[in-house]
ZAROLO-907922 format. One line per 3 residues: number of its first residue (from 1); their letters; for each residue x, z, y of C-alpha. Coordinates in Angstrom, 3 decimals. Last residue first. Layout:
NUM = a = X,Z,Y ~ ...;
***
This chain:
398 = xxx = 100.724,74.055,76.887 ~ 102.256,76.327,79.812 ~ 98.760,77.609,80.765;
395 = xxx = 97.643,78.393,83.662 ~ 97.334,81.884,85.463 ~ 95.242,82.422,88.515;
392 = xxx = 94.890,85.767,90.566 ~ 91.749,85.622,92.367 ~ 91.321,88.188,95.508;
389 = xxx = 87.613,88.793,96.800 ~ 85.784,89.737,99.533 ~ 87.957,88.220,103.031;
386 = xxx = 89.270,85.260,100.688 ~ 92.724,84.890,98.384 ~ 92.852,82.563,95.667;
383 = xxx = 96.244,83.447,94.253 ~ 98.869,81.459,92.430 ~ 100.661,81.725,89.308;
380 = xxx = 102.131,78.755,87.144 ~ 104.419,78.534,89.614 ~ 106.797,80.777,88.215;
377 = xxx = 104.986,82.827,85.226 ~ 107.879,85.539,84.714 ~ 109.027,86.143,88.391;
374 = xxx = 105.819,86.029,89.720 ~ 104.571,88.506,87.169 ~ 106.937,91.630,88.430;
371 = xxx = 106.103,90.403,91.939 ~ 103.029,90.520,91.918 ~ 103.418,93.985,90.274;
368 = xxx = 106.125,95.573,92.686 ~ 104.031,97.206,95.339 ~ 104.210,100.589,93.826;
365 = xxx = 106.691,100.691,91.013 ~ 105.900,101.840,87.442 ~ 102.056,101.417,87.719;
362 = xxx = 100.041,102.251,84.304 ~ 102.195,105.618,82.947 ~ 99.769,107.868,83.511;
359 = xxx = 100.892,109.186,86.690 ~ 101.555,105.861,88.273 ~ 97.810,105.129,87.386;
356 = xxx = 96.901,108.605,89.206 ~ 98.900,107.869,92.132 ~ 97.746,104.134,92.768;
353 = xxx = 93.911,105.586,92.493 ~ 94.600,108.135,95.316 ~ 95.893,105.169,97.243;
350 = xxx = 92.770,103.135,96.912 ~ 93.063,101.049,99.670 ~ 96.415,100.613,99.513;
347 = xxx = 98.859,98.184,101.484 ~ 101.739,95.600,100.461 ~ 104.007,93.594,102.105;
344 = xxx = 107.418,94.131,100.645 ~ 107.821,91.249,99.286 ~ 105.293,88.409,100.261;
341 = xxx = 102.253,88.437,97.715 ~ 99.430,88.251,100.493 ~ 101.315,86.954,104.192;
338 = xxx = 98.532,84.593,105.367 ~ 95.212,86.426,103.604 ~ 96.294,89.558,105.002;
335 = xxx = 98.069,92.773,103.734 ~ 98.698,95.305,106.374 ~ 95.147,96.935,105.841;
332 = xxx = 93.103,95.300,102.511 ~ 93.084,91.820,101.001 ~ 89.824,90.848,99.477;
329 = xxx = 87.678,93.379,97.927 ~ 86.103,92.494,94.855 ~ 88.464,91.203,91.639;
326 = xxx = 88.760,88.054,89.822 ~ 91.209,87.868,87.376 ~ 91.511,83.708,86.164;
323 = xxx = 93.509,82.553,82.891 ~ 94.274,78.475,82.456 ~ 93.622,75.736,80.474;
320 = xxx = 91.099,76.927,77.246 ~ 89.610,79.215,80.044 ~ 89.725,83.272,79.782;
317 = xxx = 87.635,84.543,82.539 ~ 88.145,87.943,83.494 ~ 85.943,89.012,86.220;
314 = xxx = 86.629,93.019,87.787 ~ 82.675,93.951,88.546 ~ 80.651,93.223,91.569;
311 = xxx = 78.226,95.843,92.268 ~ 79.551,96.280,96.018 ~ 79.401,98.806,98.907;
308 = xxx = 82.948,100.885,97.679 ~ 84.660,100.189,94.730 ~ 86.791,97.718,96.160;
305 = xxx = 89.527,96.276,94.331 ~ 93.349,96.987,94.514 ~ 94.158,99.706,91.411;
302 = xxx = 91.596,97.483,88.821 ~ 93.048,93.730,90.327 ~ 96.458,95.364,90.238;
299 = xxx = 95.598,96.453,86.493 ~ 94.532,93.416,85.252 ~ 97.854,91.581,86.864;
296 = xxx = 100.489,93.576,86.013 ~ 99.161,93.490,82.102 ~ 99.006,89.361,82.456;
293 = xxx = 102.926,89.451,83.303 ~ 103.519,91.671,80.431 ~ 101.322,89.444,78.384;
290 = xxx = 103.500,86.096,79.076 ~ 100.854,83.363,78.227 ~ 100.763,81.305,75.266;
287 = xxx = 102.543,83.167,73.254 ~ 105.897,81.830,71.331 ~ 106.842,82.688,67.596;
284 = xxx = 110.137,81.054,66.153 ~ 110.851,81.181,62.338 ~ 114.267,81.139,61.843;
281 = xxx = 116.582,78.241,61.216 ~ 114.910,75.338,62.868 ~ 112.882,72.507,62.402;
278 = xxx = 109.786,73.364,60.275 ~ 109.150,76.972,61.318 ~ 107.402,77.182,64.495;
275 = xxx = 104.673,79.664,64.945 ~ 101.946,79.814,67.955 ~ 100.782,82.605,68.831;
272 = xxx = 97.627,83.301,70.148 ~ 96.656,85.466,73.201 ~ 93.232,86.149,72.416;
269 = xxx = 93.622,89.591,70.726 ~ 95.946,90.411,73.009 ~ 93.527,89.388,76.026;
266 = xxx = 91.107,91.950,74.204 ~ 93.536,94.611,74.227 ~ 94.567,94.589,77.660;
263 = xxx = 90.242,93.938,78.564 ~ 90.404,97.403,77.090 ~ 93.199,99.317,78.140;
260 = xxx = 92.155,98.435,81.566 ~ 88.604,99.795,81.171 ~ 89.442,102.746,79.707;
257 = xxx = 92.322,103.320,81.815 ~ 89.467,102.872,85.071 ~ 86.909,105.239,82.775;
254 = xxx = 84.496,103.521,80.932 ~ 82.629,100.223,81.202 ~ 83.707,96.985,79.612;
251 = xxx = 80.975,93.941,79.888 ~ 82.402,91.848,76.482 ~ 82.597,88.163,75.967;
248 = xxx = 83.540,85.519,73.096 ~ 83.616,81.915,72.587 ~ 81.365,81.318,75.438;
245 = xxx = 80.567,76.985,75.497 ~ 81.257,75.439,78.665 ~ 79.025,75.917,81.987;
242 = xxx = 81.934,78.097,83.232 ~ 84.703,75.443,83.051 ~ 87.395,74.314,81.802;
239 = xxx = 86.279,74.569,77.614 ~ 85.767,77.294,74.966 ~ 85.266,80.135,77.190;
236 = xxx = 86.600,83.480,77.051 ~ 84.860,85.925,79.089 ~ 85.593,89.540,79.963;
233 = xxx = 83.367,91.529,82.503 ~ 85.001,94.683,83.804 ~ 83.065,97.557,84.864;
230 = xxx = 82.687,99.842,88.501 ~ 80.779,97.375,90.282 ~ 77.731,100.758,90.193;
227 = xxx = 79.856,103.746,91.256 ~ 77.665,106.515,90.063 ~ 76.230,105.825,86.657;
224 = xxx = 79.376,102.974,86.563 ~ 81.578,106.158,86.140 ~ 79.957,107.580,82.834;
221 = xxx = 81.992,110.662,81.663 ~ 84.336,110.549,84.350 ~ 87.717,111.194,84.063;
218 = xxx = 90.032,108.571,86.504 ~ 86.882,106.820,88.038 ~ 84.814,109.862,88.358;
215 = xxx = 87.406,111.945,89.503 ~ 88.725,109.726,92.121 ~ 85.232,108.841,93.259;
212 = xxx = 85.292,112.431,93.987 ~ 83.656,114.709,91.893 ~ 81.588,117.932,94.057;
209 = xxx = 83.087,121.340,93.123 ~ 82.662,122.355,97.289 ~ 84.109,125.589,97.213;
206 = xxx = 86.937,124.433,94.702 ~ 87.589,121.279,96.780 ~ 86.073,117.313,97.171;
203 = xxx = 86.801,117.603,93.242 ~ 89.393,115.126,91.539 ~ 91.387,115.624,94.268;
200 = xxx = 94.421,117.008,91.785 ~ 94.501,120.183,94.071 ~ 90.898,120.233,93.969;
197 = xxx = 90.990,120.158,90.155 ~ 93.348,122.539,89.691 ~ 91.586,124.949,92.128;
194 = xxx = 87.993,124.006,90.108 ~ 90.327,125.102,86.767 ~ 91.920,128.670,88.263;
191 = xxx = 95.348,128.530,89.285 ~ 97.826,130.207,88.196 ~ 100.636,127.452,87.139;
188 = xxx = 103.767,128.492,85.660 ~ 103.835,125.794,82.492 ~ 102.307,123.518,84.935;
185 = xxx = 105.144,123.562,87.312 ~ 107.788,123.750,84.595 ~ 106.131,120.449,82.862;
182 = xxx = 105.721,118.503,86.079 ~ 102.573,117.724,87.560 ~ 100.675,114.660,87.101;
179 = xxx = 100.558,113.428,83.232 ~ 99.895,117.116,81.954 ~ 97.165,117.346,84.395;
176 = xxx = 95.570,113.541,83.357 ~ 95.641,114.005,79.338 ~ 95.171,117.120,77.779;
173 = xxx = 93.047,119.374,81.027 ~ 91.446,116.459,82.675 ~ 90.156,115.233,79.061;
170 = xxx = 88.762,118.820,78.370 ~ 87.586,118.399,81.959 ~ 85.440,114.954,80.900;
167 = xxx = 83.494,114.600,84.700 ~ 79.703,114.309,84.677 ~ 78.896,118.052,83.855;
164 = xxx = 81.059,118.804,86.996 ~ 78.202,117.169,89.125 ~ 77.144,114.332,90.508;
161 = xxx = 74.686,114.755,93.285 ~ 77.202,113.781,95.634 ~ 79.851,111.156,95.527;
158 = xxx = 82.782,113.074,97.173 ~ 85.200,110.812,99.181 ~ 88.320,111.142,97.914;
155 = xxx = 88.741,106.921,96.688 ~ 86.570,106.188,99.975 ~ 90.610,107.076,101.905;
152 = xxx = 89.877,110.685,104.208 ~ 89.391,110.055,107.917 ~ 85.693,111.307,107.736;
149 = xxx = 86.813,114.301,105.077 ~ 89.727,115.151,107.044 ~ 92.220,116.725,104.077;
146 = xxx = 93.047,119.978,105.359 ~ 91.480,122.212,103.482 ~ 93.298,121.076,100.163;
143 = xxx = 96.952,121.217,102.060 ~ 96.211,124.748,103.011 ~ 95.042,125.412,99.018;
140 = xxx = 97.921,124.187,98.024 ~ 100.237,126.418,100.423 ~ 98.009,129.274,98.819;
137 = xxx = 98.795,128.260,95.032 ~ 102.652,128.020,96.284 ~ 104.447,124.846,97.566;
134 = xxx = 107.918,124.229,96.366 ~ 110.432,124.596,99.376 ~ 112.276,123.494,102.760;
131 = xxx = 113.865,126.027,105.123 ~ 114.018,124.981,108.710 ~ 110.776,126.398,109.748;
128 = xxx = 108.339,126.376,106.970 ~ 108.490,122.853,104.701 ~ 106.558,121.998,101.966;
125 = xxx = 107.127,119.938,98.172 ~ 104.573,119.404,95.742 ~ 105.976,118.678,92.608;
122 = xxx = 105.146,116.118,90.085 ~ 108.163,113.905,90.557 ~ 107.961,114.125,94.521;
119 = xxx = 104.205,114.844,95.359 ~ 101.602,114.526,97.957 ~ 99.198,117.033,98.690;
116 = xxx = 98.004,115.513,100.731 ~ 95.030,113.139,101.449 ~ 95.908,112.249,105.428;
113 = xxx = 99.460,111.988,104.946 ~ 101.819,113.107,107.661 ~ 103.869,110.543,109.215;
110 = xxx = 107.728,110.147,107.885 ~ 110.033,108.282,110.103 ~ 113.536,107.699,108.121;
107 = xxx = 116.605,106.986,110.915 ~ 119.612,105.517,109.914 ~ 122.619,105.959,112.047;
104 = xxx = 125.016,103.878,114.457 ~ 127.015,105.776,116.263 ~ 127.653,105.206,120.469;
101 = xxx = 126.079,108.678,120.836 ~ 122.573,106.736,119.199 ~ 122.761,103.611,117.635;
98 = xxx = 118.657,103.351,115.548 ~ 119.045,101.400,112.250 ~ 115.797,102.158,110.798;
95 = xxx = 113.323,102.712,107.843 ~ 109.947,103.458,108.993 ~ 107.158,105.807,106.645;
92 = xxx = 104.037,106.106,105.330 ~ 104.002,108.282,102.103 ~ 102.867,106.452,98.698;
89 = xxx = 100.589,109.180,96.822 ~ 102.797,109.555,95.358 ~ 106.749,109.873,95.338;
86 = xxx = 108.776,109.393,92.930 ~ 106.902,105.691,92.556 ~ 109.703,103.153,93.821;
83 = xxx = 107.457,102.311,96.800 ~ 107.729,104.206,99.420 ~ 111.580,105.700,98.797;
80 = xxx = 112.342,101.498,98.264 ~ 112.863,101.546,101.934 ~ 115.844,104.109,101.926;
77 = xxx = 117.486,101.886,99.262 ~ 116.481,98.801,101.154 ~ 118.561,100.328,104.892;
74 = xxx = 121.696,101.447,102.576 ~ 121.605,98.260,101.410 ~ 121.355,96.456,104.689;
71 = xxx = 124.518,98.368,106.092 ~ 124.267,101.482,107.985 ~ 128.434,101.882,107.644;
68 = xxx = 128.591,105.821,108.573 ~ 130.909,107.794,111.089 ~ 129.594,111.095,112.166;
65 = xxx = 126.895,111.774,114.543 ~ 126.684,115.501,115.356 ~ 123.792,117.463,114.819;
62 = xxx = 124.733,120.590,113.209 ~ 124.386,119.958,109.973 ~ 126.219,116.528,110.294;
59 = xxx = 124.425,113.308,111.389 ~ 124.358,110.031,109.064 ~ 121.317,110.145,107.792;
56 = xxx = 118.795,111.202,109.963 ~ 115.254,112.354,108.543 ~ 112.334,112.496,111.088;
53 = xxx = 109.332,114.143,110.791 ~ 105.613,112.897,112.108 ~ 103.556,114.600,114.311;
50 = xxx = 100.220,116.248,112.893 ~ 102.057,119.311,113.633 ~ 100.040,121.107,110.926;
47 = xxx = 103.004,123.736,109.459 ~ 101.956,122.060,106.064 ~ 102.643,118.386,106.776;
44 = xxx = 102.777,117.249,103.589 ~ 104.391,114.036,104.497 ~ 106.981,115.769,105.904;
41 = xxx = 107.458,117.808,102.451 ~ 107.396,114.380,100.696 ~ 110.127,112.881,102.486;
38 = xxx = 112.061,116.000,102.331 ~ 112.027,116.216,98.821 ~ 112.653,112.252,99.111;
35 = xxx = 116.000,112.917,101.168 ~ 117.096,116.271,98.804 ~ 116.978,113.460,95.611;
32 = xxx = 118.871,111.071,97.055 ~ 120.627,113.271,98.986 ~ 122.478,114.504,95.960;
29 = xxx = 125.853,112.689,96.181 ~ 125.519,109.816,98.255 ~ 123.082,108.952,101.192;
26 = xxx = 125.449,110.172,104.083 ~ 125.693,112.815,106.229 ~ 122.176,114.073,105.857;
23 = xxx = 120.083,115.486,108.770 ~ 116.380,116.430,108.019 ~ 114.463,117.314,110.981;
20 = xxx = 110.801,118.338,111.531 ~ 111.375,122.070,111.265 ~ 113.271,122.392,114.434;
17 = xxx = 115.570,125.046,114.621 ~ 118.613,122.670,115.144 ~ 117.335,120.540,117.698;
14 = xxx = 120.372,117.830,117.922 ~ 119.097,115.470,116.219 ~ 115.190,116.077,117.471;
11 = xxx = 117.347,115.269,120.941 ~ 118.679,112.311,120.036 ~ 115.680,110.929,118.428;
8 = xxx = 113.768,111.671,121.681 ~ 115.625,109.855,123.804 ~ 116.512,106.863,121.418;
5 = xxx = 112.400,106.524,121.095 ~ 110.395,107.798,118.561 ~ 108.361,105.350,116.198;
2 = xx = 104.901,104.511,117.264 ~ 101.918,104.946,114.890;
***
């Protein structure tokens, strides 16, 4: 995965029939928008260079260099196209400051996904020659075929014998479609229901109507059948440790948003408040723990853990001093033990997974919920970080 060199930049730049450039003039205006269209068409790959594109901004239509600041803004706000959710599954790309023709510009790298298609607000975006589009049903289909099922991420792998009858399509149909693909799209959509599930990779494709672990963990009918650690286990134990008395526990199966909904609610229910009203003007309620910060946390332990080659469940263990989410995995690609947490470091090993949470509303920003409950429980966070396992820890403020 090597970037270009200054040679080859320069003359992609100045290529104007290629189909794997992008020039923009600036990053005002609309670009915005046309940059992560293009972002996502790259990452689509249809033409099949299996080379990545390149988007420069700061060069004219016809090549030229023309006079930009490429400050450190301008570099984050092309960064934050990964990771601010538009586009999903998250596309690998490099952000740049490259000088070429004595001009500084800034130079996007897009590599082509190996699970497309990937979308931009719903829609799947292609590009043939220099023209750049909405995919059709056949473009789909081209972008379902060529998913490499030995290269492909385990959350796409098909989990054979399971079968359509284990998958909710009603639920598919009401609740995860209408969540992924944007309202015009689906309002124009002819595609028949095992094409509409390939496309969504909930099926390994519609020759081949096999579920995915995608499509068992996002709408199966009984995911832990096939996918044995997948189940949370809630505890809440009267004491500091896990000899002490249980005060209440639940084993949560279901669906991933099943599952996450659930162990949400039952750390509501748990959460008590305590009420002030003897010393002050208005009644004052406080919770022990921040549950927004304890929401980012369950679900990154459900979008981040392994399903793959274990039985171990997500662990919630509710403690009268502190709050600990356990889940199986350990720290996966880019992210290691040393740099776990930093900003900006973040990998997927369930990618597919990321995209369908985003889609229902679950993730708002890829990569941002450490951070998200960092900044509202301070030091009373830390991690416990190993080779199988990550352990968020939460204590109490009381």
């Amino acid at each position: 995965m090597n970037p270009y060199t200054d040679n080859e930049l320069l003359a992609m730049m100045q290529d104007l029939e290629s189909d794997r450039v992008e020039r923009k003039q600036s990053f005002s205006g609309n670009a915005p928008r046309t940059v992560r269209e293009a972002v996502c068409a790259f990452a689509n790959d249809l033409p099949g260079h299996g080379t990545p594109g390149v988007i420069f901004i700061g060069a004219d239509d016809d090549g030229n260099p023309v006079d930009l600041d490429v400050t450190d803004e301008l570099l984050r706000q092309l960064a934050d196209i990964k990771t601010d959710g538009q586009i999903a599954p998250p596309p690998t790309l490099l952000v740049e400051k490259r000088r070429l023709q004595n001009h500084d510009l800034a130079v996007i790298t897009v590599w082509p996904s190996d699970t497309p298609p990937v979308r931009f607000k719903g829609r799947i975006h292609v590009r043939w020659g220099p023209r750049r589009g909405l995919a059709s049903a056949q473009d789909e289909r081209i972008l379902n075929e060529k998913r490499r099922h030995h290269d492909r991420p385990f959350d796409v792998q098909p989990v054979p014998p399971s079968s359509l009858e284990d998958m909710d399509q009603l639920r598919f149909e009401q609740e995860y479609l209408p969540a992924l693909v944007a309202p015009d799209v689906l309002a124009a959509n002819e595609r028949s229901p095992l094409e509409r599930l390939a496309a969504t990779k909930m099926i390994a494709s519609d020759e081949d109507p096999t579920p995915t672990v995608l499509g068992l963990l996002v709408i199966g009918r009984s995911p832990v059948d096939w996918l044995p650690g997948c189940y949370t286990q809630f505890l809440r134990i009267q004491g500091r440790e896990l000899s002490d008395p249980i005060l209440d526990e639940a084993v949560i199966h279901g669906t991933v948003v099943d599952q996450i909904r659930w162990v949400e609610e039952k750390m509501e229910a748990h959460n008590v408040q305590a009420v002030r009203f003897t010393d002050v003007e208005r009644e004052e309620r406080a919770t022990a723990y921040p549950m927004d910060a304890l929401r980012q946390l369950v679900r990154n332990a459900h979008m981040h853990r392994s399903y793959e080659a274990t039985h171990s469940p997500v662990r919630v263990y509710w403690f009268d001093d502190r709050i600990e989410i356990h889940n199986p995995g350990g720290p996966y690609g880019a992210v290691t033990p040393e740099n776990f947490g930093q900003p900006g470091v973040t990998d997927y090993r369930n990618p597919n997974l990321a995209e369908a949470l985003r889609a229902l509303g679950f993730v708002q920003r890829f990569g941002a919920g450490i951070a998200l409950a960092r900044k509202a429980l301070g030091e009373r966070l830390h991690f416990d970080v190993q080779q199988g396992f990550v352990a968020a820890i939460v204590e109490s403020a009381r």
